[in-house]
Residue frames as a rotation matrix with the C-alpha (Angstrom) as fourth column:
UNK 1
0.009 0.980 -0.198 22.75
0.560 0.159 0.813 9.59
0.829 -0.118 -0.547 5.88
UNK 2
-0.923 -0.183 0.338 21.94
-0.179 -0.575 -0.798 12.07
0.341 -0.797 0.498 8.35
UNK 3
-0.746 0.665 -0.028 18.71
0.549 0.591 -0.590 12.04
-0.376 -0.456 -0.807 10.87
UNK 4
-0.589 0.019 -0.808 17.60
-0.592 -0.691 0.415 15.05
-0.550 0.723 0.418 8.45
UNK 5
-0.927 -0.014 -0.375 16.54
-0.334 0.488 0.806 12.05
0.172 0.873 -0.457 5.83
UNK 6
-0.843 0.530 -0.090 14.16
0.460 0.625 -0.630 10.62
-0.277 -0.573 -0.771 8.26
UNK 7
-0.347 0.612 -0.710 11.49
-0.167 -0.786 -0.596 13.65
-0.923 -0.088 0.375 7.87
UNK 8
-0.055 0.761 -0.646 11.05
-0.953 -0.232 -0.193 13.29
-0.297 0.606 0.738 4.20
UNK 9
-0.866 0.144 -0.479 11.35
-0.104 0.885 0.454 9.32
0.490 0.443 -0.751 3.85
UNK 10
-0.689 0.715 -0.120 8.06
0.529 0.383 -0.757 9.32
-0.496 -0.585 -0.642 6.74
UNK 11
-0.256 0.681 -0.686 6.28
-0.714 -0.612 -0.340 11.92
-0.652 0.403 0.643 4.28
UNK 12
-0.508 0.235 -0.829 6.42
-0.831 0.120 0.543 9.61
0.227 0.965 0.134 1.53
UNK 13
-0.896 -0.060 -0.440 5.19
0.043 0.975 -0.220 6.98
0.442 -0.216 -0.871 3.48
UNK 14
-0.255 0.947 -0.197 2.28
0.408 -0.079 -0.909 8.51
-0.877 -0.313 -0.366 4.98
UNK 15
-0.217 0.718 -0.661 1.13
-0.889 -0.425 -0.170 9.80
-0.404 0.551 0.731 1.44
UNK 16
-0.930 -0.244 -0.276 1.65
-0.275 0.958 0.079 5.98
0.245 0.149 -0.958 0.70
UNK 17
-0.759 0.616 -0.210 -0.59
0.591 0.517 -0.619 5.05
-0.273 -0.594 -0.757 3.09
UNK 18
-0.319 0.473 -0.822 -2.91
-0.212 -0.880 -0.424 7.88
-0.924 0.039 0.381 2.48
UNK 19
-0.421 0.303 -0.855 -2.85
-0.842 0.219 0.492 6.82
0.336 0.927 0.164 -1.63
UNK 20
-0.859 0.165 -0.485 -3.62
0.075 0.977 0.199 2.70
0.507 0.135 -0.851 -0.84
UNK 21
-0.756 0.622 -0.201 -6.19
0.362 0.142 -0.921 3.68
-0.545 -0.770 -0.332 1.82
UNK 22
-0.110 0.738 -0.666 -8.39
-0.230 -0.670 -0.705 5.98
-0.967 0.075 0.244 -1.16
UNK 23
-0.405 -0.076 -0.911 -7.49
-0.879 0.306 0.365 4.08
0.251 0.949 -0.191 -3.84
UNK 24
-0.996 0.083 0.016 -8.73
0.061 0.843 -0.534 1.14
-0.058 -0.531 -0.845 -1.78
UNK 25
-0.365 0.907 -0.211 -12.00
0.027 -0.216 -0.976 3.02
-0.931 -0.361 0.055 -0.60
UNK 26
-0.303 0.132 -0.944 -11.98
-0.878 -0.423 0.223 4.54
-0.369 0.897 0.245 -4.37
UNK 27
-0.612 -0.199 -0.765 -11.81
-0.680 0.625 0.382 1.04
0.403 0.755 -0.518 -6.18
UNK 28
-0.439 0.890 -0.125 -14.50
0.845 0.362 -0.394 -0.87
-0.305 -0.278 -0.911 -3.61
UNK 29
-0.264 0.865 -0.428 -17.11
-0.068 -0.459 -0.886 1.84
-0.962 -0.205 0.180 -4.38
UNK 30
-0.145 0.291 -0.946 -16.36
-0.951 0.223 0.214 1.22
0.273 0.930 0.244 -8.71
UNK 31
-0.992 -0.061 -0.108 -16.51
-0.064 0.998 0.021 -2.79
0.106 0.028 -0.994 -7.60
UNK 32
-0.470 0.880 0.072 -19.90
-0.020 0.071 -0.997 -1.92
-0.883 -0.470 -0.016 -6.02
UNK 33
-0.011 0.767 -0.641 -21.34
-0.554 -0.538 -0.635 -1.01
-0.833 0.348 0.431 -9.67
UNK 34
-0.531 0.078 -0.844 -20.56
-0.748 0.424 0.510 -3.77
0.398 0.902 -0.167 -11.47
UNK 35
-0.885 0.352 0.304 -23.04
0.105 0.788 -0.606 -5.84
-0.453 -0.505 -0.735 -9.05
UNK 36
-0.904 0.405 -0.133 -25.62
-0.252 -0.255 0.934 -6.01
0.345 0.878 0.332 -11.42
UNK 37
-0.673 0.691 0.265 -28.21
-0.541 -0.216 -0.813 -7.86
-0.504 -0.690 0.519 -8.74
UNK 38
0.192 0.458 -0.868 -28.59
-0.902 0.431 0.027 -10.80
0.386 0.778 0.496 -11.37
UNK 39
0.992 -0.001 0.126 -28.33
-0.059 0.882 0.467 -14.56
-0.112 -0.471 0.875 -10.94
UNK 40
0.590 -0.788 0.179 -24.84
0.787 0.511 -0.345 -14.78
0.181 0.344 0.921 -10.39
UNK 41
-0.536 -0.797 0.279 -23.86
0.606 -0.593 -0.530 -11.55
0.588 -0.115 0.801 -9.55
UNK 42
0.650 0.732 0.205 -25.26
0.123 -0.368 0.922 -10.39
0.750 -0.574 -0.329 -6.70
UNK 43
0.613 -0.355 0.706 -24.23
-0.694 -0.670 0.265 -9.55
0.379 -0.652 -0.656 -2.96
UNK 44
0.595 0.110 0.796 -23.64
-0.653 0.643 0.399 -12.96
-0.469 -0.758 0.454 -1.95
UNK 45
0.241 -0.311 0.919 -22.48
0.670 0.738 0.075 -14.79
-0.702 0.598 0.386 -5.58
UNK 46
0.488 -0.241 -0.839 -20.14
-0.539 -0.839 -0.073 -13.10
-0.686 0.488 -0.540 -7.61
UNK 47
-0.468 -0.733 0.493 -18.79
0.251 0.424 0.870 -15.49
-0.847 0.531 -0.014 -10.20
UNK 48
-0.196 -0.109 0.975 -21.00
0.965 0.154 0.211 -14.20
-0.173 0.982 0.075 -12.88
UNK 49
0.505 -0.097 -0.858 -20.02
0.216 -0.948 0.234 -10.17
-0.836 -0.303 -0.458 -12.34
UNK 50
0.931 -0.141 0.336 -17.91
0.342 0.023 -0.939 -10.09
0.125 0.990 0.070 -15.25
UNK 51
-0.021 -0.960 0.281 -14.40
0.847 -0.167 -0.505 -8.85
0.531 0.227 0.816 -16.15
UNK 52
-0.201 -0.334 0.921 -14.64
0.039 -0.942 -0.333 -5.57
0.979 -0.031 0.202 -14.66
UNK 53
0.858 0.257 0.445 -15.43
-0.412 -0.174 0.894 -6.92
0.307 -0.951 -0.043 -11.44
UNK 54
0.763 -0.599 -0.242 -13.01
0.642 0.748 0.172 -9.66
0.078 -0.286 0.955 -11.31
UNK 55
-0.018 -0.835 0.550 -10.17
0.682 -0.413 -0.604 -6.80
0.731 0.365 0.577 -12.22
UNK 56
0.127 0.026 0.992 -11.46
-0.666 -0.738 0.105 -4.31
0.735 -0.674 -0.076 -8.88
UNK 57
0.941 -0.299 0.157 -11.66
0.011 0.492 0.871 -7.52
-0.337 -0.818 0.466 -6.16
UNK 58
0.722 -0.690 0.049 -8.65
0.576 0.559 -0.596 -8.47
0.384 0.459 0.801 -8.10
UNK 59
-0.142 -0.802 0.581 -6.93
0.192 -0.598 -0.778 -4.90
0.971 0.001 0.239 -7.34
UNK 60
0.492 0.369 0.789 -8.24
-0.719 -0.339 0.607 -4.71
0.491 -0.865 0.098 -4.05
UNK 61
0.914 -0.252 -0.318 -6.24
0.245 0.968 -0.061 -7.84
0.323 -0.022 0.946 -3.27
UNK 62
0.168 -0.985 -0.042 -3.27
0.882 0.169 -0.440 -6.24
0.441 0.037 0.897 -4.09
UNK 63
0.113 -0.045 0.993 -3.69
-0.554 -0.832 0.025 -2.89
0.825 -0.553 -0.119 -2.56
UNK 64
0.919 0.355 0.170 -4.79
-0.308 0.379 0.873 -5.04
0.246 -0.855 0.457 0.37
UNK 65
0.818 -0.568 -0.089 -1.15
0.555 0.820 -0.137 -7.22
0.151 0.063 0.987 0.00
UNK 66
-0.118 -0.916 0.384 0.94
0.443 -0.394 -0.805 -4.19
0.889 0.075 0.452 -0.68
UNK 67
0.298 0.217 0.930 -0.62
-0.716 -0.593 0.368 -1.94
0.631 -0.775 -0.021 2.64
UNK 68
0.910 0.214 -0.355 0.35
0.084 0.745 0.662 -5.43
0.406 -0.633 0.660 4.49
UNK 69
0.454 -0.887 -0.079 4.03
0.891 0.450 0.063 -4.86
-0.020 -0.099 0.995 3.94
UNK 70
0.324 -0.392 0.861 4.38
-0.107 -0.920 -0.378 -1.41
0.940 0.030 -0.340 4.65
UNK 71
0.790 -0.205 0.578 5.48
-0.604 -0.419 0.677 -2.09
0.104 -0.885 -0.455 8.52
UNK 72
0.355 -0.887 0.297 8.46
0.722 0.461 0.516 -4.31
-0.594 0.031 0.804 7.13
UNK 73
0.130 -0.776 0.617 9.40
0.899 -0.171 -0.404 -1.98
0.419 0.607 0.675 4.41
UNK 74
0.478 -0.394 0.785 9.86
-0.742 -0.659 0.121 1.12
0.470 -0.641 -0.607 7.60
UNK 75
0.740 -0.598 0.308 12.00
-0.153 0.295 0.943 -1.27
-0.655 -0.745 0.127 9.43
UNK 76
0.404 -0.586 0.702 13.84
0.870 0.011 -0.492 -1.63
0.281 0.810 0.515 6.03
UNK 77
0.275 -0.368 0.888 14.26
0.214 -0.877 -0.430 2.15
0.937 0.308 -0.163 5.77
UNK 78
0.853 -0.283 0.439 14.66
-0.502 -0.214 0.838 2.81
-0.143 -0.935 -0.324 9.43
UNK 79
0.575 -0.811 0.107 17.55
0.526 0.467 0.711 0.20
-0.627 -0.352 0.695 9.94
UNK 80
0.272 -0.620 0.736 18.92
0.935 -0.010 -0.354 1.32
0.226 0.784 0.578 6.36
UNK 81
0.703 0.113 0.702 18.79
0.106 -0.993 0.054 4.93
0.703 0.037 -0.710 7.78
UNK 82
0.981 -0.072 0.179 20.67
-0.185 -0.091 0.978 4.26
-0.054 -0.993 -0.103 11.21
UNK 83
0.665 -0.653 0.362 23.15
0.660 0.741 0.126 2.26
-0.350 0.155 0.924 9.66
UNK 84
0.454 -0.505 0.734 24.03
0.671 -0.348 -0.655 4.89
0.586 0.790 0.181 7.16
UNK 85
0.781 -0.253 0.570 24.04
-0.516 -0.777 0.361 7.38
0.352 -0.577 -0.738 10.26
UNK 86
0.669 -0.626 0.401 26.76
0.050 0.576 0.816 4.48
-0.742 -0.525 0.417 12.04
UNK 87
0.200 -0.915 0.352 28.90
0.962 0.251 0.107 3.89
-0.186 0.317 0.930 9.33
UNK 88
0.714 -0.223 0.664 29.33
0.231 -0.820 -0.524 7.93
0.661 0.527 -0.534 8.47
UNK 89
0.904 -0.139 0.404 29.93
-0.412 -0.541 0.734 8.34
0.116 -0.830 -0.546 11.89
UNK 90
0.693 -0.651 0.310 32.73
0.228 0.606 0.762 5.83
-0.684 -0.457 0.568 12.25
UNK 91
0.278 -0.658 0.700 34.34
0.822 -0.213 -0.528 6.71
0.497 0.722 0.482 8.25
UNK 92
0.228 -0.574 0.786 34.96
0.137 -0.781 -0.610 10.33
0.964 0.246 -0.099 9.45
UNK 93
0.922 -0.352 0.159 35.55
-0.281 -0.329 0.901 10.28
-0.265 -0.876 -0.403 13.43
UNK 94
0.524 -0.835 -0.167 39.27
0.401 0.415 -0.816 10.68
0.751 0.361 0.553 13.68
């Protein structure tokens, strides 16, 4: 591991972010059109929206869940990056 690595592991992470944040925006604006503005599925009461809503709150959930654990999984890659720089350094210093 070299500090080299760092540059493209923070690209893929900001297109990360960058995908969950427009796939987010993207997937609340198709949730909006299955409010139909009926008894039951309206702004307020959504339990009778149908499958194709339940499947966009549903993915919005998890977008929401995964975008939570992106500032543990850079302290993952950071630490996993430093380390790799420590232990090279120590295998070849002679």
């Amino acid at each position: 591991m070299k500090l080299d690595d760092l540059l493209p592991i923070g690209l893929v992470i900001v297109v990360l972010v960058i995908v969950l944040a427009y796939g987010a925006d993207v997937t609340d604006e198709v949730r909006g059109d299955f409010i139909t503005n009926t008894a039951g599925c309206n702004s307020t009461v959504t339990t009778n929206c149908g499958t194709n809503y339940n499947v966009t709150q549903d993915g919005l959930e998890s977008m929401e869940k995964l975008s939570s654990k992106i500032p543990t999984i850079v302290t993952v890659v950071v630490a996993a990056v430093i380390i790799g720089i420590l232990v090279t350094y120590f295998a070849f210093r002679r």
